[in-house]
C-alpha positions as CSV (number, residue, x, y, z in Angstrom):
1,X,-41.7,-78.2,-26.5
2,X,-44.3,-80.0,-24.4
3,X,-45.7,-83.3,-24.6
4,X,-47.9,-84.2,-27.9
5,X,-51.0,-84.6,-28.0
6,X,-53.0,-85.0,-31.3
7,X,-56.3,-83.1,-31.6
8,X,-59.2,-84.6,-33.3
9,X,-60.6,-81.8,-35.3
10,X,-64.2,-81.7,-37.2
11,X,-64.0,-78.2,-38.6
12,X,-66.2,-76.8,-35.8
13,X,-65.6,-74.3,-33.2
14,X,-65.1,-76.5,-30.1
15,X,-61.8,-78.4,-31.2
16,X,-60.7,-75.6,-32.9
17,X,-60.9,-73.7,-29.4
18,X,-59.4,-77.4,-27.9
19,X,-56.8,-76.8,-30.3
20,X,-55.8,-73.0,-29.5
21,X,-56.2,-73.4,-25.6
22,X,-53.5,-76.6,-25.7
23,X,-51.4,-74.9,-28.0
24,X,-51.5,-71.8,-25.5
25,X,-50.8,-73.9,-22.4
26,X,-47.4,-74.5,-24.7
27,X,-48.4,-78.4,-25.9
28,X,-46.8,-80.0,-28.8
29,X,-50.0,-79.5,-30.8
30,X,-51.0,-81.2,-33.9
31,X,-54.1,-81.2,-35.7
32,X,-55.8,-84.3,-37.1
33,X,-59.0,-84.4,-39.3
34,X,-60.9,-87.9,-39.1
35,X,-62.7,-88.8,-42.4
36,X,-65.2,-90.9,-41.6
37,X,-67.4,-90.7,-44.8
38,X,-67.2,-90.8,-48.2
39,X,-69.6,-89.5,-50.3
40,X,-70.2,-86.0,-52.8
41,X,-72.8,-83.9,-53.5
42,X,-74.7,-83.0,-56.9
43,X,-71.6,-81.3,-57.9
44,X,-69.3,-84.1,-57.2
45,X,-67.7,-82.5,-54.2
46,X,-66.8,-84.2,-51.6
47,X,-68.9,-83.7,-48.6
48,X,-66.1,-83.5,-46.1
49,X,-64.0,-80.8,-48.2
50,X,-65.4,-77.6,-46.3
51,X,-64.9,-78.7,-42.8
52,X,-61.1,-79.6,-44.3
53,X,-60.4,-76.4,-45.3
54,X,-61.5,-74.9,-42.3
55,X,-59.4,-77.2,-39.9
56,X,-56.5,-75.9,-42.6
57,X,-57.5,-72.5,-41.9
58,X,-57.7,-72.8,-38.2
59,X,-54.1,-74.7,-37.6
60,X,-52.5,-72.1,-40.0
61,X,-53.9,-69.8,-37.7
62,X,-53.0,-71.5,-34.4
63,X,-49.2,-72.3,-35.7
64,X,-49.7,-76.4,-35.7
65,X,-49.0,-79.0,-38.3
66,X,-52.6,-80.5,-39.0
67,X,-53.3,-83.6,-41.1
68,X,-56.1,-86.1,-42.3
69,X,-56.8,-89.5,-41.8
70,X,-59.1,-92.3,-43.6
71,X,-60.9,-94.1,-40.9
72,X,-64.0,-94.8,-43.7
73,X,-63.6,-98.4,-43.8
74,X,-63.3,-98.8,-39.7
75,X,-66.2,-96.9,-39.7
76,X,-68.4,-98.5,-42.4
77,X,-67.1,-102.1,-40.4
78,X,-67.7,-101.1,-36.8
79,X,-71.0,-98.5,-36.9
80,X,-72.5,-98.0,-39.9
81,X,-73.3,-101.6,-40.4
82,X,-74.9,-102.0,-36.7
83,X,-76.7,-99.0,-37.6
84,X,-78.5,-100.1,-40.7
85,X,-78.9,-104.0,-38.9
86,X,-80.9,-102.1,-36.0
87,X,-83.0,-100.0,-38.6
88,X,-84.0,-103.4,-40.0
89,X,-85.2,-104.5,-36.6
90,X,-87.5,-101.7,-36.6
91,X,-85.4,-100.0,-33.8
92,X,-83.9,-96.5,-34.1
93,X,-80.1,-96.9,-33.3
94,X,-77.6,-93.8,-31.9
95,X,-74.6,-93.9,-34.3
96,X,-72.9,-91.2,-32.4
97,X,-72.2,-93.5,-29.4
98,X,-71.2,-96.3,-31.1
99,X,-68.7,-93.9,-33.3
100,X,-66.8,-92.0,-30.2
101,X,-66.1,-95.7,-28.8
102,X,-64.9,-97.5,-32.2
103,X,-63.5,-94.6,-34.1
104,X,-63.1,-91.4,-32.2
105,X,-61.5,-92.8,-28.7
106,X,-60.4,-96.4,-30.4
107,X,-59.0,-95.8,-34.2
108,X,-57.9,-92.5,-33.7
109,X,-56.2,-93.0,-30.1
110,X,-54.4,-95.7,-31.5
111,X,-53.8,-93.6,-34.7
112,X,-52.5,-91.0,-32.1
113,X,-50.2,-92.9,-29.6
114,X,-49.0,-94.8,-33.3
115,X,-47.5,-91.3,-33.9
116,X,-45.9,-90.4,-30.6
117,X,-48.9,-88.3,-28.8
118,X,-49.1,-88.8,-25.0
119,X,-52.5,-87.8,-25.4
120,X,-55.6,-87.2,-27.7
121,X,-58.2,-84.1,-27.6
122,X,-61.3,-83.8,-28.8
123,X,-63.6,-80.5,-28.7
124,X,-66.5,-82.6,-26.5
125,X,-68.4,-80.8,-23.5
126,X,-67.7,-82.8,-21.1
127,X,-65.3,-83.5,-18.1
128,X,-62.3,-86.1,-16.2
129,X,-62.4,-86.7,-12.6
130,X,-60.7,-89.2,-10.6
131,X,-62.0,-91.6,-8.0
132,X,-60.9,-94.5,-6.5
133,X,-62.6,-96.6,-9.1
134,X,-60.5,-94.6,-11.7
135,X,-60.7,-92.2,-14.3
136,X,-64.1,-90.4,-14.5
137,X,-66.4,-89.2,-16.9
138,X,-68.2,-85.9,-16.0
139,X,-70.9,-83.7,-17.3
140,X,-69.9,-80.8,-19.1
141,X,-70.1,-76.9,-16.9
142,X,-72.4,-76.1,-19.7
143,X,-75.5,-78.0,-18.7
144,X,-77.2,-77.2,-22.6
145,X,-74.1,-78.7,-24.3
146,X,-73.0,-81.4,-22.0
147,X,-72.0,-84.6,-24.2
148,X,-71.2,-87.1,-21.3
149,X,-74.6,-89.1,-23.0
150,X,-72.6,-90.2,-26.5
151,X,-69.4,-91.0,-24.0
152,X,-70.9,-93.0,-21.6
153,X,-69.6,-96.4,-23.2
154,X,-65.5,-95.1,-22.9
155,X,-63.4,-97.3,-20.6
156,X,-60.6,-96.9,-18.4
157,X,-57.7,-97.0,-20.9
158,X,-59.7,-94.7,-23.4
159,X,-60.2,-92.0,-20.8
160,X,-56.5,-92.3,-18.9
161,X,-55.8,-90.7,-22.1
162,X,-58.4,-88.2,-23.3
163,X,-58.4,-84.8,-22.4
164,X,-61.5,-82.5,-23.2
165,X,-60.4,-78.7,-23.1
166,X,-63.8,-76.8,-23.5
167,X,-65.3,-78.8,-21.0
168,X,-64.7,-76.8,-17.8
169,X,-66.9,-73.9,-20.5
170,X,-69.7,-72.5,-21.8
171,X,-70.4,-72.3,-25.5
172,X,-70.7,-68.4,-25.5
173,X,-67.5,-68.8,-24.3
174,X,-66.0,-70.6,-26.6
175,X,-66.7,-68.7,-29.3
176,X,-65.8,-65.6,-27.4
177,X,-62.8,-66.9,-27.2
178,X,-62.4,-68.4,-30.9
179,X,-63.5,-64.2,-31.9
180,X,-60.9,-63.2,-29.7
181,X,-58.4,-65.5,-31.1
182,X,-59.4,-64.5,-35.2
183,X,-60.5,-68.5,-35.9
184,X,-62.6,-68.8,-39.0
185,X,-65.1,-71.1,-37.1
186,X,-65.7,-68.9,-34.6
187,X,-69.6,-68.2,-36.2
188,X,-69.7,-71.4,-37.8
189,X,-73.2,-73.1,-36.8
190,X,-73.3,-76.1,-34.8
191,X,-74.0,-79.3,-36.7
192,X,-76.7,-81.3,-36.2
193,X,-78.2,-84.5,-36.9
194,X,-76.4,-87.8,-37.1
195,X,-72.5,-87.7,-37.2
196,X,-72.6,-89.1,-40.8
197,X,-75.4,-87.7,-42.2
198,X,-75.5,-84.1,-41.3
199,X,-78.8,-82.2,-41.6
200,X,-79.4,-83.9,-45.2
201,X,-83.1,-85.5,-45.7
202,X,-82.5,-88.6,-43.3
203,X,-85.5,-90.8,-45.1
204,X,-84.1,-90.1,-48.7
205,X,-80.7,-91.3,-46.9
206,X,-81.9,-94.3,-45.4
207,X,-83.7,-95.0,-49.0
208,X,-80.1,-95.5,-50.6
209,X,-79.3,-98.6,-48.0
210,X,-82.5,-100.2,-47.7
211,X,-85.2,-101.2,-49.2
212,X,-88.8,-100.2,-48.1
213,X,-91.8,-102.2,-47.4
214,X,-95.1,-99.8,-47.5
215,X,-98.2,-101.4,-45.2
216,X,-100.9,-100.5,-42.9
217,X,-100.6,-97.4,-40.1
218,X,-103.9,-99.0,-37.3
219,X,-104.8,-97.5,-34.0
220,X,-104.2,-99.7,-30.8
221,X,-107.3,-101.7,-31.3
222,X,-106.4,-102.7,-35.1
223,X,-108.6,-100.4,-37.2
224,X,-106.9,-98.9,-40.4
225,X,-106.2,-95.6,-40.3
226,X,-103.7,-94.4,-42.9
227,X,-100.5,-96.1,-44.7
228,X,-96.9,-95.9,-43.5
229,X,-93.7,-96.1,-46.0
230,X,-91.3,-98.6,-44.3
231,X,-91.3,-99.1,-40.6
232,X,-87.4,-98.1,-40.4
233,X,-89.0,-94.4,-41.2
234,X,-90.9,-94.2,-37.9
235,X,-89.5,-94.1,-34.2
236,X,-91.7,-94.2,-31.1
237,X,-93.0,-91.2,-29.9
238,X,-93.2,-89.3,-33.4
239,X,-96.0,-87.1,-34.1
240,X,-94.7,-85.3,-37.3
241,X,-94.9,-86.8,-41.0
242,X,-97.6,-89.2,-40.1
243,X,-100.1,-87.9,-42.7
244,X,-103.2,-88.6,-41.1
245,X,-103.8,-85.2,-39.4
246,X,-107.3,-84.2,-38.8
247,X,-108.8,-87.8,-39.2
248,X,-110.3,-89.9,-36.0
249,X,-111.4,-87.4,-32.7
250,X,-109.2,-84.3,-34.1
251,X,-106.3,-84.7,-32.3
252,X,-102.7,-85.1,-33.0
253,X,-101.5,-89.4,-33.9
254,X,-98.9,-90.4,-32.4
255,X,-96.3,-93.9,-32.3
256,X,-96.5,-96.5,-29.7
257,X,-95.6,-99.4,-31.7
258,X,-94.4,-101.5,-34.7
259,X,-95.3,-105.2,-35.5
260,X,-92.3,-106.1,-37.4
261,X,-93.8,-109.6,-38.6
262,X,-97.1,-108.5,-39.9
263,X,-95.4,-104.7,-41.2
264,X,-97.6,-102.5,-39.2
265,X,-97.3,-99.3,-37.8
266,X,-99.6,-98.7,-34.3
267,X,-100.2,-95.2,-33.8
268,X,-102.7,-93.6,-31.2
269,X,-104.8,-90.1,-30.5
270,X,-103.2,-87.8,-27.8
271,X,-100.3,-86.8,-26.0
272,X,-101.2,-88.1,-22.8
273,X,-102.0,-91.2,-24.5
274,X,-101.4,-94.4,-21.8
275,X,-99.4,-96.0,-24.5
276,X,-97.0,-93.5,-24.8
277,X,-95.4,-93.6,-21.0
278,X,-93.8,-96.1,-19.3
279,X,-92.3,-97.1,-15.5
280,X,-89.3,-98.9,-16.4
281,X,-87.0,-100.4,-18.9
282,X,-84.5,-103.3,-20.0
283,X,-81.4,-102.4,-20.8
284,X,-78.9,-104.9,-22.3
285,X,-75.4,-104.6,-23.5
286,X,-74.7,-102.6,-19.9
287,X,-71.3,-100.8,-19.9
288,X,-69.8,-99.0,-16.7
289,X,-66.9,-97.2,-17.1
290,X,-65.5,-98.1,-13.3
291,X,-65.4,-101.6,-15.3
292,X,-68.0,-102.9,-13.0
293,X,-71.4,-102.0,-11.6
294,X,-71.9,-99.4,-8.4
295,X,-74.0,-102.8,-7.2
296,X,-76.4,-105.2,-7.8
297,X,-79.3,-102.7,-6.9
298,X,-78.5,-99.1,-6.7
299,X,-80.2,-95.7,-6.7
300,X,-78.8,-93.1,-9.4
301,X,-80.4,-90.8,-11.9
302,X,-80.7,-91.6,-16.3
303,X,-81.4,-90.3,-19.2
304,X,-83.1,-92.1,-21.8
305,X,-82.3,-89.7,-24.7
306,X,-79.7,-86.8,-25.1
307,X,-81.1,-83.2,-23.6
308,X,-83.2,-84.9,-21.4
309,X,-83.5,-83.7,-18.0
310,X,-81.8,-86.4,-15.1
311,X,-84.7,-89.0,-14.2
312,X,-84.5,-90.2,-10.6
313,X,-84.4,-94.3,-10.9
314,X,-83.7,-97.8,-9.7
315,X,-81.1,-99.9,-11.5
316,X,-81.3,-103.3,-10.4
317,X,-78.5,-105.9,-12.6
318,X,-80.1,-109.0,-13.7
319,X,-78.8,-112.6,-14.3
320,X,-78.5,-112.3,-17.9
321,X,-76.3,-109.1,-17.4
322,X,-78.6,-106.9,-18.8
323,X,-80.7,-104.3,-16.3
324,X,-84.2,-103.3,-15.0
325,X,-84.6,-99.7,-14.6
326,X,-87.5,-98.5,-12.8
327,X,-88.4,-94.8,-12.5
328,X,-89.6,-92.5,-10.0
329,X,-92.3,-90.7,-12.3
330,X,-93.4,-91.7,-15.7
331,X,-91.0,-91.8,-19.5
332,X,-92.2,-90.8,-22.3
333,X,-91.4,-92.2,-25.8
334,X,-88.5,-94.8,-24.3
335,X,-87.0,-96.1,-27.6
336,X,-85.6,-99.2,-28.0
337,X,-82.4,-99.0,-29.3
338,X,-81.3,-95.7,-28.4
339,X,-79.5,-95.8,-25.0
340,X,-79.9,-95.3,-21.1
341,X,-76.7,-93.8,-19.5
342,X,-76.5,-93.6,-15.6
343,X,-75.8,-90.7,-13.3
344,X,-74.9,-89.7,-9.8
345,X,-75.0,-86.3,-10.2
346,X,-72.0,-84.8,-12.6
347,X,-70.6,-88.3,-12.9
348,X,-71.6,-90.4,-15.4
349,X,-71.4,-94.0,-14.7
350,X,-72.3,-95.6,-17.9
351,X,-75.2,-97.2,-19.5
352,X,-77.0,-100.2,-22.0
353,X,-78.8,-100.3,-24.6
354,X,-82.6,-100.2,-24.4
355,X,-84.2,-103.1,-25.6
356,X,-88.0,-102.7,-24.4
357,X,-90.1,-100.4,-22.3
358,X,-92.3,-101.9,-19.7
359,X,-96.1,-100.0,-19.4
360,X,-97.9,-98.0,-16.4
């Protein structure tokens, strides 16, 4: 038998493909389902039950011991709490980072090495190279799957042990290959949303955690036109669920703004709206996964949301540790918050935390 390694399995088709492609390269496979959340539906069942049953149904298939673990508390501690304290500042947070470095590649990989793995997998699209900085983080071969953007804040010692095995793929392959194979996930859709949340009504969610403070939606010169339900609802950029469609010149509203202290939400006509773009950025809380930046001032491409296409750009590392990005051609809709990750090409550098987009 080959050296363990423990896969984290969600119940969807890429670890369960992970899983069968380690267990085929003759690995001393064992299947490990992280529960992350705790709550039921209208029929008291638990949430997390199906995609259980269907890592079950999988590792039966494959021939490997699979279990389940409780990381709910870790979880609650180390993301969900940052998530609802950045919702309160009006920003709009990315859970899904902050979860694959505290639970995914931190809990679980101690979790893991705890019970004699050499190594943990995990169904991600992406890739590890090796420089003489380190380990490296690279894209995924499938450019509309690659997840290198929620992985960008992994170190050294998190990614000397991670191995990704449908990251070299496509998705059409995977699930060829999961067909081929007889897995039970092998049609199962992709889920969507945020990792804890799923595709349920997100507002209704948020409703359950915090309370909501109704007040004035104004244009950029101050003049009422409509009223928002909690500022924590809205994020920059947003065009749908405003409610005032039709009103003003006819065209479609849109978010540039939120004054926190006097509860307002700023809105503005048109999608080439000034207000809307931006030149640059500051990024705090920088993370590179070398351990250190390229330089002080250096040339790469970012991404200031996951899908989007690489933006040519200047990082320049400030005093205060933070950085000042400035682009090549204009960003749309840069949300503080949510994160900028650095690239030179495939390789993924790392990235901060966006705390305020600077206008044209």
């Amino acid at each position: 038998m080959g050296q363990r390694i423990v896969v984290g399995m969600s119940g969807g088709v890429d670890s369960s493909v992970a899983a069968l492609l380690l267990k085929q390269q003759g690995f001393d496979v064992v299947g490990v389902f992280m529960k992350n959340w705790e709550e039921t539906d209208e029929n008291g069942v638990c949430l997390a039950t199906q995609d259980y049953d269907d890592v079950r149904d999988v590792c039966q298939s494959i021939g490997i011991p699979y279990y389940s673990v409780n990381f709910v508390k870790e979880y609650w501690d180390r993301v969900f709490s940052y998530f609802l304290e950045e919702y309160k500042r009006g920003r709009t947070p990315n859970p899904d980072v902050l979860c694959n470095r505290e639970i995914k590649f931190r809990a679980f990989l101690e979790f893991a090495l705890r019970n004699g793995a050499e190594w943990m997998a995990t169904g991600h699209f992406c890739r590890i190279g090796h420089g003489e900085e380190g380990v490296r983080l690279l894209k995924g071969a499938d450019p509309q799957k690659d997840q290198s953007y929620f992985l960008h804040m992994l170190d050294q010692a998190q990614l000397q042990r991670a191995l990704f095995p449908v990251g070299g793929m496509t998705k059409v392959q995977v699930r060829a290959l999961a067909r081929e194979a007889g897995l039970s996930t092998a049609q199962k859709k992709d889920s969507t949303g945020v990792c804890f949340i799923g595709e349920r009504n997100f507002k209704r969610f948020l409703q359950q955690y915090l309370p909501a403070t109704p007040g004035d939606m104004v244009d950029e010169k101050g003049r009422v036109v409509g009223k928002h339900d909690g500022l924590m609802y809205y994020t920059l950029g947003q065009r749908r669920g405003l409610g005032i469609g039709g009103s003003g010149d006819g065209r479609a509203w849109f978010v540039i703004g939120k004054d926190l202290s006097r509860n307002l939400l700023i809105v503005c006509q048109g999608e080439d709206h000034p207000a809307l773009y931006c030149n640059a950025l500051r990024a705090s809380a920088l993370h590179f996964i070398a351990g250190r930046e390229p330089a002080k001032s250096f040339a790469c491409s970012a991404k200031v949301r996951y899908r989007q296409a690489d933006q040519a750009c200047q990082v320049e590392i400030l005093q205060d540790g933070g950085a000042l990005v400035r682009f090549e051609s204009p960003q749309r809709a840069v949300t503080p918050g949510q994160y900028v990750v650095f690239y030179q090409g495939d390789w993924c550098l790392g990235g901060g935390v966006i705390e305020e987009a600077i206008g044209l």
